[in-house]
Z-matrix of the N, CA and C atoms (Angstrom, degrees):
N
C 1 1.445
C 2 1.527 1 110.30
N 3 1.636 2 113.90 1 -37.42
C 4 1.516 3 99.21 2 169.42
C 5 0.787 4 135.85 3 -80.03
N 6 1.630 5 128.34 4 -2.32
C 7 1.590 6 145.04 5 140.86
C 8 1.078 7 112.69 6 -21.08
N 9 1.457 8 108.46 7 -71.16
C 10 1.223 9 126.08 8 -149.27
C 11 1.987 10 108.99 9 -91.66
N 12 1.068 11 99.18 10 -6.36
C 13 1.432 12 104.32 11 162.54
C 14 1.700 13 135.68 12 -104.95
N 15 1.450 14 84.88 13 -12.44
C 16 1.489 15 92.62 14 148.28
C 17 1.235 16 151.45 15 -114.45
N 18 1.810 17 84.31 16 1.75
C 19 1.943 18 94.54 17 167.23
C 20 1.571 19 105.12 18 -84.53
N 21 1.570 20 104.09 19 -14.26
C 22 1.915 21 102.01 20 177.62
C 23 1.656 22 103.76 21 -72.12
N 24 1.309 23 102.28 22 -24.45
C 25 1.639 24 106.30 23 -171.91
C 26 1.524 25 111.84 24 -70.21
N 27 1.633 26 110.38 25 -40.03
C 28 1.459 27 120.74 26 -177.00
C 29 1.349 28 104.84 27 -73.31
N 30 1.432 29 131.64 28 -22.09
C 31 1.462 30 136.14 29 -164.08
C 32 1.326 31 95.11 30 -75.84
N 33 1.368 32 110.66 31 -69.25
C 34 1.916 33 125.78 32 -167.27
C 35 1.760 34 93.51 33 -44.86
N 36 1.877 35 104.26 34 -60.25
C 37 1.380 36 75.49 35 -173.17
C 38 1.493 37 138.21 36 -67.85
N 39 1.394 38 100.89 37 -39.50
C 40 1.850 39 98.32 38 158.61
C 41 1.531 40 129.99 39 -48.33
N 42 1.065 41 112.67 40 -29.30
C 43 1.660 42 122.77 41 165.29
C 44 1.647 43 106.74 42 -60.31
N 45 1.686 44 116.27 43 -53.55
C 46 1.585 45 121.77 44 -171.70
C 47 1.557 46 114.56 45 -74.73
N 48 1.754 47 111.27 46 -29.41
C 49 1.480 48 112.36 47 164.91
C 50 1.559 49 116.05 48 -63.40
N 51 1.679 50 116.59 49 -34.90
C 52 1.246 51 98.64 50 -159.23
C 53 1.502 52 105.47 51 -109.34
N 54 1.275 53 117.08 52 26.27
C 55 1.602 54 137.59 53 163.60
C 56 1.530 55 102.47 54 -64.34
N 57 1.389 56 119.56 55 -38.80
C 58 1.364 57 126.14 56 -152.19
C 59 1.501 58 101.05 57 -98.67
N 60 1.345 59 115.94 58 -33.29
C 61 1.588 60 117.23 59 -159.98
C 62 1.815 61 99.05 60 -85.76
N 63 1.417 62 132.79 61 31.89
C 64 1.269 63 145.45 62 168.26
C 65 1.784 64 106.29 63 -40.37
N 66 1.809 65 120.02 64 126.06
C 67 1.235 66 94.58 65 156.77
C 68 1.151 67 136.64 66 -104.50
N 69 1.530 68 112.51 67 -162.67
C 70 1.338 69 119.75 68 -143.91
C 71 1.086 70 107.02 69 -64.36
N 72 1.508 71 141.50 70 -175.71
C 73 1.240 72 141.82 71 174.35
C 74 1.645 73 113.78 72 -131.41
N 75 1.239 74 120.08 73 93.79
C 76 0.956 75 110.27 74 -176.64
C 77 1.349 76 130.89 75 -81.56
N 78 1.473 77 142.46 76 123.03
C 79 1.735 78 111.81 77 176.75
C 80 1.315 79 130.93 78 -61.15
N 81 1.211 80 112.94 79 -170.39
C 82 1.809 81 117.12 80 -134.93
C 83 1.819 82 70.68 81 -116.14
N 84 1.621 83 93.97 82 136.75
C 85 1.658 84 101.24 83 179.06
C 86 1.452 85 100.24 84 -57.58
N 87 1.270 86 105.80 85 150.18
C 88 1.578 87 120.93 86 157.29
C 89 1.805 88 93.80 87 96.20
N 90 1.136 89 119.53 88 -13.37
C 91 1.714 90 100.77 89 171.65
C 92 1.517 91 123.82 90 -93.07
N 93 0.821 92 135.65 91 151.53
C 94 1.420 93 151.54 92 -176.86
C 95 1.596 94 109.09 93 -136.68
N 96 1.262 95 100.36 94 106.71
C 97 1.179 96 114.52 95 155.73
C 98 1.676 97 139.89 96 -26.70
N 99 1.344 98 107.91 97 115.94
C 100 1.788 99 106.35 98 179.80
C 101 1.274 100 106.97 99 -23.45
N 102 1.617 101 133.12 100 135.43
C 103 1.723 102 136.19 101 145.03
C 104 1.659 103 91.53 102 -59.83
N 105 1.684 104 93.35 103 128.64
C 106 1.517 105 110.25 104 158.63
C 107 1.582 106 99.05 105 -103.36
N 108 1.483 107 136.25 106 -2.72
C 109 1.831 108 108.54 107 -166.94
C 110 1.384 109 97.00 108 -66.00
N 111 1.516 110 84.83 109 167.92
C 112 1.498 111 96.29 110 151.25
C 113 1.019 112 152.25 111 -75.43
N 114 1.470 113 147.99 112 125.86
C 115 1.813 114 123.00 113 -153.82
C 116 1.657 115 73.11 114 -121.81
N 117 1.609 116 90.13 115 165.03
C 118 2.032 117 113.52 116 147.40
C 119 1.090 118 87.20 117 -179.32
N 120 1.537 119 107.55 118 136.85
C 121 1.726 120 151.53 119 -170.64
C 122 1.321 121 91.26 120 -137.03
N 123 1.987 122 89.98 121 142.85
C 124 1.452 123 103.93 122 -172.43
C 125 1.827 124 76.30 123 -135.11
N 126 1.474 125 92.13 124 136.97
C 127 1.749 126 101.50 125 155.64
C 128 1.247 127 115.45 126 -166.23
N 129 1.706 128 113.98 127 -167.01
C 130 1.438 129 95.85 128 -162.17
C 131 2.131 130 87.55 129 -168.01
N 132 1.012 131 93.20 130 144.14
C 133 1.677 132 125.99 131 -176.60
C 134 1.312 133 104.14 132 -105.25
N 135 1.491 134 125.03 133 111.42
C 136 1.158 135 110.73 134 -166.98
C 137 1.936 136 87.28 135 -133.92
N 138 1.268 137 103.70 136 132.92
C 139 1.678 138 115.02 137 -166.95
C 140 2.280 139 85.89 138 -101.90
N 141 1.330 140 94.59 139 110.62
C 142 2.257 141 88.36 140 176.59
C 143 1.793 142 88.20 141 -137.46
N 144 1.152 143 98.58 142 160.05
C 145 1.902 144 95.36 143 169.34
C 146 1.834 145 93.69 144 -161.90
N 147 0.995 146 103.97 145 159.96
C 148 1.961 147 115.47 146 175.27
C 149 1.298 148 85.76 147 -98.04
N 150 1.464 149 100.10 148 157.22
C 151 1.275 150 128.09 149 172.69
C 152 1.303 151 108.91 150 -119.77
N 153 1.483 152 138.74 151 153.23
C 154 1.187 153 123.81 152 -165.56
C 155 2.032 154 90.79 153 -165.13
N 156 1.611 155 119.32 154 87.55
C 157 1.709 156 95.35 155 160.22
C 158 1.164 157 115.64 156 -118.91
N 159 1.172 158 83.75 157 152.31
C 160 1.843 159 114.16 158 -179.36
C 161 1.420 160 100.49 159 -48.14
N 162 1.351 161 107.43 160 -89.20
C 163 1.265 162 135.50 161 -179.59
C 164 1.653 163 114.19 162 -116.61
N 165 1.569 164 94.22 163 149.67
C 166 1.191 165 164.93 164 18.19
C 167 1.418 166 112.85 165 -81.85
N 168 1.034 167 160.60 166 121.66
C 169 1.384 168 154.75 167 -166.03
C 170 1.763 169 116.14 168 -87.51
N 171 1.215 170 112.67 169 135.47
C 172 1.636 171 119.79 170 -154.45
C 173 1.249 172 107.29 171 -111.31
N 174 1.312 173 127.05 172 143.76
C 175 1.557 174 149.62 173 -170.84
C 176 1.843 175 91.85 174 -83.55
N 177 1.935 176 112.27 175 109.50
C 178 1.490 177 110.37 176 163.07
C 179 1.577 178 109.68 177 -69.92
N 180 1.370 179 104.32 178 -150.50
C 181 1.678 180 112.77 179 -178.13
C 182 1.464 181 102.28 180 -85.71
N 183 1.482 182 105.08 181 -39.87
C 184 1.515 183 102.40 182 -177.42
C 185 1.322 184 120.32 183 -79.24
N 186 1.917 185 123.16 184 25.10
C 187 1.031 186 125.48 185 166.42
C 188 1.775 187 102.42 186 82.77
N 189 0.933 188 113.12 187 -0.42
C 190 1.733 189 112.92 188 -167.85
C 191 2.002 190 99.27 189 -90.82
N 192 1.090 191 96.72 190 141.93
C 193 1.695 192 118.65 191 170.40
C 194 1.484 193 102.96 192 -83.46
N 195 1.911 194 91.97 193 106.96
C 196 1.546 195 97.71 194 177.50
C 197 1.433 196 109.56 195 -122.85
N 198 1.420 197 123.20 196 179.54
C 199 1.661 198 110.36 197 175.83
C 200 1.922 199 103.45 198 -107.99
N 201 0.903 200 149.85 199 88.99
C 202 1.510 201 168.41 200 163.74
C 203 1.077 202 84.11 201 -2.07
N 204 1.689 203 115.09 202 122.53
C 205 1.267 204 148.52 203 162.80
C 206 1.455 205 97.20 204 -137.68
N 207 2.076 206 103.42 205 131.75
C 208 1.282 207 94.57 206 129.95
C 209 2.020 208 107.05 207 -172.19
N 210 1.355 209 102.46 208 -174.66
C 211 1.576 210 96.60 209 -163.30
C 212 1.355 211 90.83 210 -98.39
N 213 1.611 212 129.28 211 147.77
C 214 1.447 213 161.29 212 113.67
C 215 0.810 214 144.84 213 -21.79
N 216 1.539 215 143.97 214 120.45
C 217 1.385 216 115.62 215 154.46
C 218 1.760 217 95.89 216 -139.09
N 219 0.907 218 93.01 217 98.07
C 220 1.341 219 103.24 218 171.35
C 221 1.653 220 150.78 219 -52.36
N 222 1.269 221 93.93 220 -33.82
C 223 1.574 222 118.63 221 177.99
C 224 1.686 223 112.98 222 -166.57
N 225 1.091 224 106.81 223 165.78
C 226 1.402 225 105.94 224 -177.90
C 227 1.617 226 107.87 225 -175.41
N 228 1.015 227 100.91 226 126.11
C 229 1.648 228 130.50 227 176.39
C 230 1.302 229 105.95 228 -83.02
N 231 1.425 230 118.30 229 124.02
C 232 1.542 231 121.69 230 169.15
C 233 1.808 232 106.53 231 -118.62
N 234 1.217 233 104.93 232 88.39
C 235 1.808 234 101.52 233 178.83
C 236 1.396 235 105.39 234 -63.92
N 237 1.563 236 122.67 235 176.44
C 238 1.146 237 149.35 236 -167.42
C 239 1.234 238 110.60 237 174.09
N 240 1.667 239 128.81 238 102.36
C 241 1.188 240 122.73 239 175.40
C 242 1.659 241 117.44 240 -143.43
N 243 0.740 242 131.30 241 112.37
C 244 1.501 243 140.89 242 177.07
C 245 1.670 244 121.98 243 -89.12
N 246 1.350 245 101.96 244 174.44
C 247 1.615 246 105.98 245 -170.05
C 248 2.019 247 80.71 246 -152.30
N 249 0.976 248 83.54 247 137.53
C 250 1.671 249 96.53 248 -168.92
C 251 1.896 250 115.90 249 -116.70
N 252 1.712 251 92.13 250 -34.47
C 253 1.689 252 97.40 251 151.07
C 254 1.721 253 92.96 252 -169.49
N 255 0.840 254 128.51 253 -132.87
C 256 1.725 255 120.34 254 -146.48
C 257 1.826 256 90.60 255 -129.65
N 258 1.605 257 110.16 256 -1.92
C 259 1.281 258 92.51 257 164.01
C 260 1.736 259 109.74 258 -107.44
N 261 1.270 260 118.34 259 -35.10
C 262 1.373 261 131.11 260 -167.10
C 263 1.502 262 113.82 261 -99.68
N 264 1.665 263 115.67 262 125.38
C 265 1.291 264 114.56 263 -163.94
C 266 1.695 265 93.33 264 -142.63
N 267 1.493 266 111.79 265 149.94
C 268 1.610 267 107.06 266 174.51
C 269 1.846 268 91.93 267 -134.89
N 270 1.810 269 75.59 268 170.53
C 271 2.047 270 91.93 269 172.76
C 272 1.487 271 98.29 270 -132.63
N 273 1.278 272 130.22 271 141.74
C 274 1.040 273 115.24 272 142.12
C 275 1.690 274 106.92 273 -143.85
N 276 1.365 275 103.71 274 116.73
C 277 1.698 276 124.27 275 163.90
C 278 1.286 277 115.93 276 -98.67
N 279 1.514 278 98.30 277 125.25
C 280 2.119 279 107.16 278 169.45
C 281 1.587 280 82.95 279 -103.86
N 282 1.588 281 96.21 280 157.65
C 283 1.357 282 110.10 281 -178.14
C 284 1.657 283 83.83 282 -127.47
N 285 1.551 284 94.53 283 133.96
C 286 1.775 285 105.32 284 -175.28
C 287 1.958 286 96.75 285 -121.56
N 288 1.446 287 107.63 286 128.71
C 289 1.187 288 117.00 287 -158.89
C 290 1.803 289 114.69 288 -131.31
N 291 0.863 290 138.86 289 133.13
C 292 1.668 291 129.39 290 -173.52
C 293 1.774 292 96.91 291 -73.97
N 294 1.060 293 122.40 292 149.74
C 295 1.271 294 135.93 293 158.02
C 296 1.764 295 117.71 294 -56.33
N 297 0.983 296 111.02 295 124.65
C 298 1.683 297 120.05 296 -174.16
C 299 1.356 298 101.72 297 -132.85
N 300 1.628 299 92.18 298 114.26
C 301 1.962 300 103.45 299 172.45
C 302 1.584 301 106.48 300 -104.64
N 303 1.602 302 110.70 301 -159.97
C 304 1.477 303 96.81 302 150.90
C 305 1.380 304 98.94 303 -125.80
N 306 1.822 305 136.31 304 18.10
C 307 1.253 306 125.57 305 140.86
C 308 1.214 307 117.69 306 -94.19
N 309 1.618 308 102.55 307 164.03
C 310 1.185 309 108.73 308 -176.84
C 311 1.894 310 117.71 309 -80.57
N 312 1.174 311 82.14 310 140.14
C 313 1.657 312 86.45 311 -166.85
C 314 1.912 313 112.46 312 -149.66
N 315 1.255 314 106.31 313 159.72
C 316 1.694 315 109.81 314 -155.58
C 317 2.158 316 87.17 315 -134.15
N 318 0.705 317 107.45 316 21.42
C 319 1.533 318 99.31 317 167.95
C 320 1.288 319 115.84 318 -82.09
N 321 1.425 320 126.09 319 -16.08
C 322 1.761 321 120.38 320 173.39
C 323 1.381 322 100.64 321 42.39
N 324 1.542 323 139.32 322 58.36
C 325 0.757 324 133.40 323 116.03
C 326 1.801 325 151.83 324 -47.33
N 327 1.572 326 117.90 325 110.84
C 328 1.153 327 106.53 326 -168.55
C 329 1.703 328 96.80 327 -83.24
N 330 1.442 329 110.84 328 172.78
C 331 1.408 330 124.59 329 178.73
C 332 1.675 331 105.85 330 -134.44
N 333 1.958 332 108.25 331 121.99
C 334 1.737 333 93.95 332 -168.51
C 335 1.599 334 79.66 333 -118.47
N 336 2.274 335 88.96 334 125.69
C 337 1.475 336 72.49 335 128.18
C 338 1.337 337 126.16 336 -147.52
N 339 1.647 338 129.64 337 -139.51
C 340 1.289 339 128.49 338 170.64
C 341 1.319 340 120.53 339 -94.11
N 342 1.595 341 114.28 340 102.91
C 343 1.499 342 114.13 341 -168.89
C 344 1.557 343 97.15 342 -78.68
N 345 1.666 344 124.79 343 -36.74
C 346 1.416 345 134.21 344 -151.41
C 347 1.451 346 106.97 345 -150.91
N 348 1.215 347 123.97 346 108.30
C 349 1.753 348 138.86 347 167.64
C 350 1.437 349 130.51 348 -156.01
N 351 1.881 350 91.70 349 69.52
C 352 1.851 351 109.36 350 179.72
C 353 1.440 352 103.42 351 -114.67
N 354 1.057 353 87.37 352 159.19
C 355 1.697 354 112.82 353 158.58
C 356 1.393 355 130.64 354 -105.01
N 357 0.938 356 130.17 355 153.82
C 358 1.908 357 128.72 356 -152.78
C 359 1.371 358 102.38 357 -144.36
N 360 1.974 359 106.10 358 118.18
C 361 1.455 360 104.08 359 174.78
C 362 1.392 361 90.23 360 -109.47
N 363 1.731 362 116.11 361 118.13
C 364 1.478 363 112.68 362 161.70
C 365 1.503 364 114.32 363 -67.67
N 366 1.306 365 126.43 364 157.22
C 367 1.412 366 135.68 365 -165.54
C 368 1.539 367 116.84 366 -108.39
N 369 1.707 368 100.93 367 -34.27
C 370 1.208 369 139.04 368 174.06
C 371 1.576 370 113.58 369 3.27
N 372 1.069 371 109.75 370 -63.65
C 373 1.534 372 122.63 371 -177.16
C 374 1.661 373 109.00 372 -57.14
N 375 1.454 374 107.77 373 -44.68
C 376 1.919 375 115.13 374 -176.13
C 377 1.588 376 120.21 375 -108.30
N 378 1.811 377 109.23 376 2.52
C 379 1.015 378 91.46 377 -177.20
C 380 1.718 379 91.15 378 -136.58
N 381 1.601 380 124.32 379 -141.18
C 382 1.222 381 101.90 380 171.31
C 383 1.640 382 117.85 381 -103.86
N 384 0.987 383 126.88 382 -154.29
C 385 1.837 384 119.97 383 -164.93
C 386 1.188 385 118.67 384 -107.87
N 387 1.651 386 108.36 385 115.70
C 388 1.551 387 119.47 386 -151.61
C 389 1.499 388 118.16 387 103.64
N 390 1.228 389 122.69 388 12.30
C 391 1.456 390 132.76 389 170.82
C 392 1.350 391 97.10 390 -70.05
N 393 1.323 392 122.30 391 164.21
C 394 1.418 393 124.38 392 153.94
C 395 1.222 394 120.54 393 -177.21
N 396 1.410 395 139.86 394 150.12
C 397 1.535 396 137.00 395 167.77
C 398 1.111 397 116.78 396 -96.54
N 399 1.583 398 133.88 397 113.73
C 400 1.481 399 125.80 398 -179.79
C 401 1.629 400 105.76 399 -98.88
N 402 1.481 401 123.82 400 146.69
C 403 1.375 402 126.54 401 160.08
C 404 1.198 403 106.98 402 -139.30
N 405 1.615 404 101.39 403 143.11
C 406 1.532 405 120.18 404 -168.11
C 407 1.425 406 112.08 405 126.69
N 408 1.345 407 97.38 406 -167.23
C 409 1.609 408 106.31 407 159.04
C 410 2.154 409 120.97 408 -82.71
N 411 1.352 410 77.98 409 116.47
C 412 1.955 411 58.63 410 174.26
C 413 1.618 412 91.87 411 -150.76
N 414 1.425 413 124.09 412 -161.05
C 415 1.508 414 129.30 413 -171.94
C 416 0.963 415 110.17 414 -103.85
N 417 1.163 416 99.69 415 137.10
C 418 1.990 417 129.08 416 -164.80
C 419 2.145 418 98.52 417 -102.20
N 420 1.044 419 99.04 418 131.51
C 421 2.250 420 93.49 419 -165.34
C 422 1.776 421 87.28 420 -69.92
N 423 0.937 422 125.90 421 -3.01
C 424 1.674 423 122.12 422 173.87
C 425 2.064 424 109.67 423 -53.08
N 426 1.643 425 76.09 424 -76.34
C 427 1.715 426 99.77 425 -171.85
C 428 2.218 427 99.81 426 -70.14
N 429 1.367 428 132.61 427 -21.22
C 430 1.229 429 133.37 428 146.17
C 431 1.304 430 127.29 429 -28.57
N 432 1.112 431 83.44 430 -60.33
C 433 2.167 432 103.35 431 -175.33
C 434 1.487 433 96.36 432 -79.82
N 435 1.119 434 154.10 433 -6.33
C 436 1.306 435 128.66 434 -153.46
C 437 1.692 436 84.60 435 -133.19
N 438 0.947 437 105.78 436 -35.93
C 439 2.354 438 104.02 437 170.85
C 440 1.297 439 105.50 438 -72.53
N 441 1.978 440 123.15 439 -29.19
C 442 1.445 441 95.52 440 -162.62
C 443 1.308 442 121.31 441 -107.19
């Protein structure tokens, strides 16, 4: 009986040592691992155009007959978007806009607002590639198709 209770003893432990001594795992050629850095990109969409008329021709300060020129900028997109690790990604766009009445008016007021401010759970890892959960405000392919 004490044979046999200590070759069960030498078993478990050779069984519990060689649980641990597992090898390595190498990856499968051709994969590369998710990027975890961190990214953030700043950019910006900026809507400007010249104006240029012929006619009717307009009285300057110095009383002189000129033809009305002048440059724009109408709107402007300031992106901001980051990647925080390879599952979690955000947007956030203000849309900066000139003030439009139907009197005439010299206040050059800009008007901001939030065209874009979500957050992004990629799925990638559990589901297939290009899954994702957005929360917030972000673009619906409705209001897409009908601006572009």
């Amino acid at each position: 009986m004490r044979y046999w209770s200590t070759g069960l003893a030498l078993t478990a432990l050779c069984t519990a040592l060689a649980t641990g001594a597992y090898a390595q795992v190498t990856p499968a050629a051709g994969y590369t691992p998710p990027d975890d850095s961190r990214k953030f990109n700043v950019g910006a969409t900026i809507f400007a155009d010249y104006t240029y008329q012929d006619s009717p021709k307009i009285t300057d300060a110095d009383k002189n007959s000129v033809n009305f020129s002048q440059f724009q900028v109408t709107r402007a997109y300031i992106n901001i978007t980051g990647q925080l690790n390879h599952l979690l990604f955000f947007r956030i766009t203000p849309d900066v806009a000139r003030e439009t009445s139907t009197g005439a008016t010299l206040s050059g007021s800009q008007l901001f607002r939030l065209k874009y401010a979500y957050g992004q759970f990629n799925l990638d890892d559990w589901t297939t590639h290009g899954s994702w959960l957005r929360f917030g405000v972000h673009q619906t392919p409705y209001a897409d198709y009908t601006e572009g």
